[in-house]
N, C-alpha and C positions, 0 to 999 in steps of 0.2 A: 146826407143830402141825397134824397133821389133823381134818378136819371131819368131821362125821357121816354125810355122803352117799356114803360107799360106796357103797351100789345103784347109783349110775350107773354103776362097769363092768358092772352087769351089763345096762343097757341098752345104747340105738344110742347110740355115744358117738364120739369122737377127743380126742384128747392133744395138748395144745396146749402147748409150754415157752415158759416167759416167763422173762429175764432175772432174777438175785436183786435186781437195783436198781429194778427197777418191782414186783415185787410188793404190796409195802404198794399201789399204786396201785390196781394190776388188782383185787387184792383187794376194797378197797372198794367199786369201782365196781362188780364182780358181786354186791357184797349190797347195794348201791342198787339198782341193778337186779334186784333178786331171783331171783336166774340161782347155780341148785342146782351145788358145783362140788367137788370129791373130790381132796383131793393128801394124800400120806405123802414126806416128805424124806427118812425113813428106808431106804423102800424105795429110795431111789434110791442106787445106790454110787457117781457122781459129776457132779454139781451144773453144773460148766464148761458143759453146755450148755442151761442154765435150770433152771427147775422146772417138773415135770412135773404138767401139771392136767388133769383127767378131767371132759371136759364134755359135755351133752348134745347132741347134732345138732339139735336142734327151736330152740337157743339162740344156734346159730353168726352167724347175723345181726346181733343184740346183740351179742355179743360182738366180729364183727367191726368195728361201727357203735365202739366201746368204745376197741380195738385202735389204728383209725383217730384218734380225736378227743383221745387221751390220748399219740399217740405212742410206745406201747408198743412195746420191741422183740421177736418172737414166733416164733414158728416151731413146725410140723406138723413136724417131724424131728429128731432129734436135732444135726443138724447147726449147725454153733452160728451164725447170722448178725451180725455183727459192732456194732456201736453206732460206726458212722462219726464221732459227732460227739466220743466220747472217743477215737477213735481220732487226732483232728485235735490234740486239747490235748495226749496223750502225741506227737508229733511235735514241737509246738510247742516242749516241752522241754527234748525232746531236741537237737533243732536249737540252742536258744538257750545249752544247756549247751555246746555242742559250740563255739558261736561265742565264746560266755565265754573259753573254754578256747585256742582259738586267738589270741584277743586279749590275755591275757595271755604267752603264750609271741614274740607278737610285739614286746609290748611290753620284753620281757627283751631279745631281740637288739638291738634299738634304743640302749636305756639302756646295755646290755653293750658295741656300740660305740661310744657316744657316752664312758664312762667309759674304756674298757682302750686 
């Protein structure tokens, strides 16, 4: 849902995209911090590489102090930067599914010789 401060694009501003799993965070923390901020989901036609917020230059310091203390993962580009730490547990996964999986197929040959 968008906020009311549209006028900030028409101010000195930048585009900050924040991941969809920290927003609720980011969010609050900028109306703690009383830090005026402008995003439409709508306009955006697709999301993979954050949400796009519209913030003032006068504010970027707070915001980065925010960024920093909350772990937020963020970026000035649309380029998506990655969340290394779920990157680590979809590995973790994969790998233990993969070793599941070999481990039963070992265990088939085993039994299969020990019975036939």
């Amino acid at each position: 849902m968008p906020n009311s401060n549209f006028n900030i694009k028409l101010q000195d501003h930048y585009k900050l995209y924040i991941l969809p799993k920290d927003q609720i965070i980011f969010e609050s923390q900028l109306l703690n911090n009383n830090i005026k901020f402008y995003y439409n989901i709508h306009e955006q036609s697709n999301l993979s590489g954050g949400i796009r917020y519209f913030l003032l230059d006068s504010d970027m310091d707070k915001i980065n102090d925010i960024i920093i203390k909350k772990k937020i993962i963020a970026n000035v580009k649309t380029n998506l930067v990655s969340d290394f730490d779920d990157q680590k547990k979809i590995f973790k996964l994969i790998v233990t599914f993969i070793a599941v999986i070999v481990g039963v197929i070992i265990l088939i040959i085993i039994f299969g010789n020990l019975i036939g």
